[in-house]
C-alpha positions as a printed Julia matrix, in Angstrom:
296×3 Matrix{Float64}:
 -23.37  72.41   -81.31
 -25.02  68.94   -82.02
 -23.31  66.69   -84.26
 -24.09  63.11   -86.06
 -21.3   60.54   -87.35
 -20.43  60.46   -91.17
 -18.43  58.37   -93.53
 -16.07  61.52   -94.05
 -15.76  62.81   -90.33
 -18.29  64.19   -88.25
 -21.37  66.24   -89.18
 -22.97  69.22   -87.59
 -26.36  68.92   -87.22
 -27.07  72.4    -86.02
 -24.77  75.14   -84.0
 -26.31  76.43   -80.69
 -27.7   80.01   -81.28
 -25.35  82.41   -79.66
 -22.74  80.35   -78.88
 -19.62  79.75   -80.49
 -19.91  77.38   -83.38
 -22.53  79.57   -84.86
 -20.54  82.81   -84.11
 -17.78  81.63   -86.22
 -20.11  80.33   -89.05
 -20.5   77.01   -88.66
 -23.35  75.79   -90.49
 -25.47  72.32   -90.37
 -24.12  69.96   -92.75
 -20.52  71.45   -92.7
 -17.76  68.24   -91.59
 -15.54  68.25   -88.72
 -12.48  66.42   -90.16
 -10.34  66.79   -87.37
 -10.33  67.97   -83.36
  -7.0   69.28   -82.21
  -5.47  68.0    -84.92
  -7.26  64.2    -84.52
  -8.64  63.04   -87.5
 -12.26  62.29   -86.88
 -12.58  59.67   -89.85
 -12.57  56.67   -87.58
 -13.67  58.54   -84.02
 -17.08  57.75   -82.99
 -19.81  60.04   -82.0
 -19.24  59.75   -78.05
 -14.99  60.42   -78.74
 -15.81  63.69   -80.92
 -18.41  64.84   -78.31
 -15.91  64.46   -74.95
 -13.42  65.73   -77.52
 -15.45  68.98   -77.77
 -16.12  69.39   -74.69
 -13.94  71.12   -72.11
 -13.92  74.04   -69.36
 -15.32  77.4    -70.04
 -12.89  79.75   -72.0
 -10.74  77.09   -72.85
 -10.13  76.48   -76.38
 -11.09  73.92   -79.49
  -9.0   73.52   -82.87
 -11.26  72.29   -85.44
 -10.87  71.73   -89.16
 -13.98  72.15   -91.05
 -15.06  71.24   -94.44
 -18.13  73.38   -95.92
 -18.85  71.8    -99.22
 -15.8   71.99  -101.21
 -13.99  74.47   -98.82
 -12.04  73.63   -95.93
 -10.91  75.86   -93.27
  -9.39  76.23   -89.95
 -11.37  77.28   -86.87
 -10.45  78.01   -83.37
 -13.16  77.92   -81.24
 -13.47  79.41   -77.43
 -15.72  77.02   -75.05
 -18.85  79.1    -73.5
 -21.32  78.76   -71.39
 -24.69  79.17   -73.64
 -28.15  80.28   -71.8
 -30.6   78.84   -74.37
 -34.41  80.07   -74.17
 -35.55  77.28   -76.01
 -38.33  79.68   -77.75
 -38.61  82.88   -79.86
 -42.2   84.77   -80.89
 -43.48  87.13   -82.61
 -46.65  88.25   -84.22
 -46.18  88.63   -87.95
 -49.04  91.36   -88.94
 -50.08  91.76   -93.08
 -50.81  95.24   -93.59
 -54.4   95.56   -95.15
 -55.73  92.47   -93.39
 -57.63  91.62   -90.59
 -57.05  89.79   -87.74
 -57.18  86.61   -89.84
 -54.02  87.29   -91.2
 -52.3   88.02   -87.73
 -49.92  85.25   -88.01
 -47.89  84.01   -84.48
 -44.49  82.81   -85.44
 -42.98  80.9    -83.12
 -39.48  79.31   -83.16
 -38.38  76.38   -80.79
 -34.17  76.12   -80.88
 -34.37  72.63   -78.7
 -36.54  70.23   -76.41
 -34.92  71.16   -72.98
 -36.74  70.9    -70.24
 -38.64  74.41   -70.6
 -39.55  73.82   -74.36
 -43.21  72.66   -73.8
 -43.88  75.38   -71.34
 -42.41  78.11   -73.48
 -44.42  77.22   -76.27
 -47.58  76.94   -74.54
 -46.21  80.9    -72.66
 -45.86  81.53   -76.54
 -49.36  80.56   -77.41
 -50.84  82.22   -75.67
 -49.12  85.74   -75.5
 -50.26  85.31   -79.3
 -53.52  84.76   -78.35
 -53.35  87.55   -76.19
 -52.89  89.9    -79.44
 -55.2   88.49   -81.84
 -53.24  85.75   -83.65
 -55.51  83.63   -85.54
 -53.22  81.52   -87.18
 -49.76  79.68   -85.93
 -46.18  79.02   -87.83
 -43.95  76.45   -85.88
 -40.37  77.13   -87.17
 -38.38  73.76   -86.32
 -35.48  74.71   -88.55
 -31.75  73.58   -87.27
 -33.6   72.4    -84.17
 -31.58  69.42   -83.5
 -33.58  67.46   -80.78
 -33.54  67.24   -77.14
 -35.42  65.68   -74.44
 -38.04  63.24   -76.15
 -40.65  63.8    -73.56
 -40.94  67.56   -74.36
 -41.31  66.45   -78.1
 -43.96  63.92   -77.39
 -45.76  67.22   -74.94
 -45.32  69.54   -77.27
 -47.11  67.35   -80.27
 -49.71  67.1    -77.62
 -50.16  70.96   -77.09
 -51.18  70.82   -80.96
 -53.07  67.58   -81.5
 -56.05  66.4    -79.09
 -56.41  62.87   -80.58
 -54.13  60.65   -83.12
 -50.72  58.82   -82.57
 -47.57  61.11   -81.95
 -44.7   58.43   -82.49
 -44.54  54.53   -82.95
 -41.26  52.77   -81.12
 -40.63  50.24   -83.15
 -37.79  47.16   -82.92
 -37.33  43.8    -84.76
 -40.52  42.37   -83.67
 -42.58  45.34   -84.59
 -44.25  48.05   -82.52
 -43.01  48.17   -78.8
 -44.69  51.19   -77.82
 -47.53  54.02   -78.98
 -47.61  57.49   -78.0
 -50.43  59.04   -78.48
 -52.61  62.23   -77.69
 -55.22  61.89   -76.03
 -56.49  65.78   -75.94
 -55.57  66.29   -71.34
 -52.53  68.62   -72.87
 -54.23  70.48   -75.86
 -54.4   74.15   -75.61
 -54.18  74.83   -79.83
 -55.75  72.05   -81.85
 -57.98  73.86   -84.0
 -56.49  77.1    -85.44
 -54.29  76.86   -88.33
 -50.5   75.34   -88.15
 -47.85  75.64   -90.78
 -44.48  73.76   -89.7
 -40.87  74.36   -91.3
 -38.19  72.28   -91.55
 -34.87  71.57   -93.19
 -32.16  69.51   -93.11
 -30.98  70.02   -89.66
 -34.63  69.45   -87.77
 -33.48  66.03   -86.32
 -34.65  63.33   -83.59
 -37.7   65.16   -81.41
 -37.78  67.71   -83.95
 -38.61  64.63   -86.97
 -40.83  62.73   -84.57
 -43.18  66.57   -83.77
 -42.85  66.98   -87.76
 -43.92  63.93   -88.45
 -46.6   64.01   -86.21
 -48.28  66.66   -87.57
 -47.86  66.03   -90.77
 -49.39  62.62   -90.82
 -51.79  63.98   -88.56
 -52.89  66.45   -90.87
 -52.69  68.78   -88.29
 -50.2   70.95   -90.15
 -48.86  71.64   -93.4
 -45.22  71.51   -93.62
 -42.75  73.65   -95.46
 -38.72  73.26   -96.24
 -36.75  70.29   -97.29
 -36.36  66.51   -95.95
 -35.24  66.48   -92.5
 -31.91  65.06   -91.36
 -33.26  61.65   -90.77
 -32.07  60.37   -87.44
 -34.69  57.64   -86.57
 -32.43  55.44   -84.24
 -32.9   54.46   -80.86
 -29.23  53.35   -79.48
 -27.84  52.13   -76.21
 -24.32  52.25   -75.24
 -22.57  49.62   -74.07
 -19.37  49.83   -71.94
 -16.29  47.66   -73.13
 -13.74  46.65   -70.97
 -11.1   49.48   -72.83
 -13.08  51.69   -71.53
 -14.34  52.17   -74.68
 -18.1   52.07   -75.31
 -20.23  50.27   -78.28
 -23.28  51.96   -79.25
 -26.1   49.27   -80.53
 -29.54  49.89   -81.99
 -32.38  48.9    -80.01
 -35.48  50.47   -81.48
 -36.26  53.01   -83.43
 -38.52  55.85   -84.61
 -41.72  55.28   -86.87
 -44.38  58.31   -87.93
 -47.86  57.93   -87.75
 -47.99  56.93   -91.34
 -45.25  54.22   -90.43
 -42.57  56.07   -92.26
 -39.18  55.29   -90.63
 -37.75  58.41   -90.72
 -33.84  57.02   -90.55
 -31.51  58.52   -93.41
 -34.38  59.38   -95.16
 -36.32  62.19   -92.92
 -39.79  63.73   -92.89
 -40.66  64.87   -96.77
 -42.3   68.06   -96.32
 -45.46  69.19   -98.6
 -44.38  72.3   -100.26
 -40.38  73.71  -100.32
 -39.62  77.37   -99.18
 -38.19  79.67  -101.46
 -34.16  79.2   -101.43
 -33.77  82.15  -100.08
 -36.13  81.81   -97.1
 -34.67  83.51   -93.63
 -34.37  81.27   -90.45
 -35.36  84.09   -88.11
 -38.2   86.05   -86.92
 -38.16  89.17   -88.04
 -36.97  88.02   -91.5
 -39.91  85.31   -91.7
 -42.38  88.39   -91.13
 -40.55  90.71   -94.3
 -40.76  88.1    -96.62
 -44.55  87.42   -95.72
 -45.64  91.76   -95.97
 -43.43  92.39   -99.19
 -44.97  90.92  -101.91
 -42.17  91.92  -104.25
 -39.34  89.84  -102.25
 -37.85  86.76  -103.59
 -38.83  84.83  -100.08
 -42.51  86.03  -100.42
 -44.86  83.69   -99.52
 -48.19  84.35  -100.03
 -50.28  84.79   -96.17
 -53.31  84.03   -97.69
 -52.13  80.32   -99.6
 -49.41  79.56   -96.35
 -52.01  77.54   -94.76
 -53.68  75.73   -97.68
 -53.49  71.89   -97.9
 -53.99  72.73  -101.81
């Protein structure tokens, strides 16, 4: 489970698939207001993380607010083996291979992510796929380096991400095509409120790249680069050093990547529901294959 601070407690950014949080329905957005019975109104972000923490099958008291409902949840601690990528080939009936569409959804930038997508690309490949969604939904973040290689697998040329402090831009990444195995064919990328961090800075990317056209609703907006400082409590004090800029020069903090179109509300975050709602024409989610990847 990732979380975030918040005036009102802490917020959950995304829960791990398969593991625990999201078994018991935890949902990005929902507020931890207390941890074994700690309030978390005035406990920082590194407190509530150690404070989650603990041995396998031990055990977690939270309280949880989801909108106006609060609840009680007992959570067990797990060990969680996370692929960081799902696939699938999403065929229209009546088309041609045009319309074989490779959905592919990365869950987190750990140290595999770039590789799996790339494996991903090109088992696609490998069946026709013409055309590529990225599904970055409740994909919280990770390492930054897989983020920055992972733009790179889908852009040969522009900036990825500007690292910017108070005296303007410290550093550029940028792509510079040595990684690029899918720059051409058409991208769609989705997003919603819990894509955060690596997940904002590929969005962003892309977007102001115009290397894809994004789908969903504004991303969580976590644009700060912090360093923690230890205290002599043994407390620690995080401070912002830098932080993220888009291509465009959009600071992405509390304010998150705008997509360019929204999904339908009723949208699913997985696979197999992404390819219903694309073959039946008649379903509330239905987006239309042959508009998906149109800039207008």
């Amino acid at each position: 489970m990732a979380i975030n601070g918040s005036p009102s407690g802490v917020a959950v950014m995304t829960a791990t698939p398969g593991g625990p949080a999201e078994k018991a329905g935890i949902l990005p957005g929902d507020i931890i207001l207390a941890i074994d019975d700690r309030s978390t109104e005035d406990m920082d972000i590194y407190d509530a993380a150690e404070r989650l923490q603990g041995p396998e099958g031990s055990s977690v008291d939270l309280s949880i607010r989801s909108g106006t409902n609060t609840r009680h949840v007992v959570l067990k601690r797990q060990t969680v083996t996370l692929n960081p990528v799902r696939s699938r080939m999403c065929e229209i009936p009546g088309s041609k291979d045009s319309s074989k569409i490779g959905y592919i959804k990365l869950t987190t930038f750990n140290q595999n992510a770039a590789e799996s997508v790339k494996e991903a690309i090109k088992t696609l490949r490998d069946n026709n796929v013409k055309s590529f969604v990225l599904d970055l939904r409740n994909n919280s973040g990770g390492l930054f380096p897989e983020g920055i290689q992972i733009a790179k697998i889908w852009m040969d040329k522009g900036v990825i991400v500007y690292i910017c402090d108070s005296q303007g831009v410290r550093d550029i990444y940028e792509a510079d095509g040595a990684d690029t195995i899918a720059a051409s064919e058409p991208l769609v990328v989705l997003v919603n409120k819990g894509t955060a961090s690596a997940s904002e800075i590929l969005a962003g990317a892309l977007k102001d790249n115009k290397r894809a056209v994004v789908y969903g609703e504004p991303t969580y907006g976590k644009g700060k680069i912090q360093s923690v400082f230890g205290l002599s409590d043994g407390s620690g004090l995080a401070v912002t050093v830098a932080r993220y800029e888009t291509p465009a020069h959009t600071d992405i903090d509390k304010v998150g990547v705008i997509p360019d179109r929204p999904l339908p509300t009723s949208f699913p975050t997985d696979e197999d529901g992404f390819c219903s709602c694309l073959k039946d024409s008649t379903a509330a989610c239905n987006l239309n294959a042959a508009q998906l990847f149109a800039r207008s």
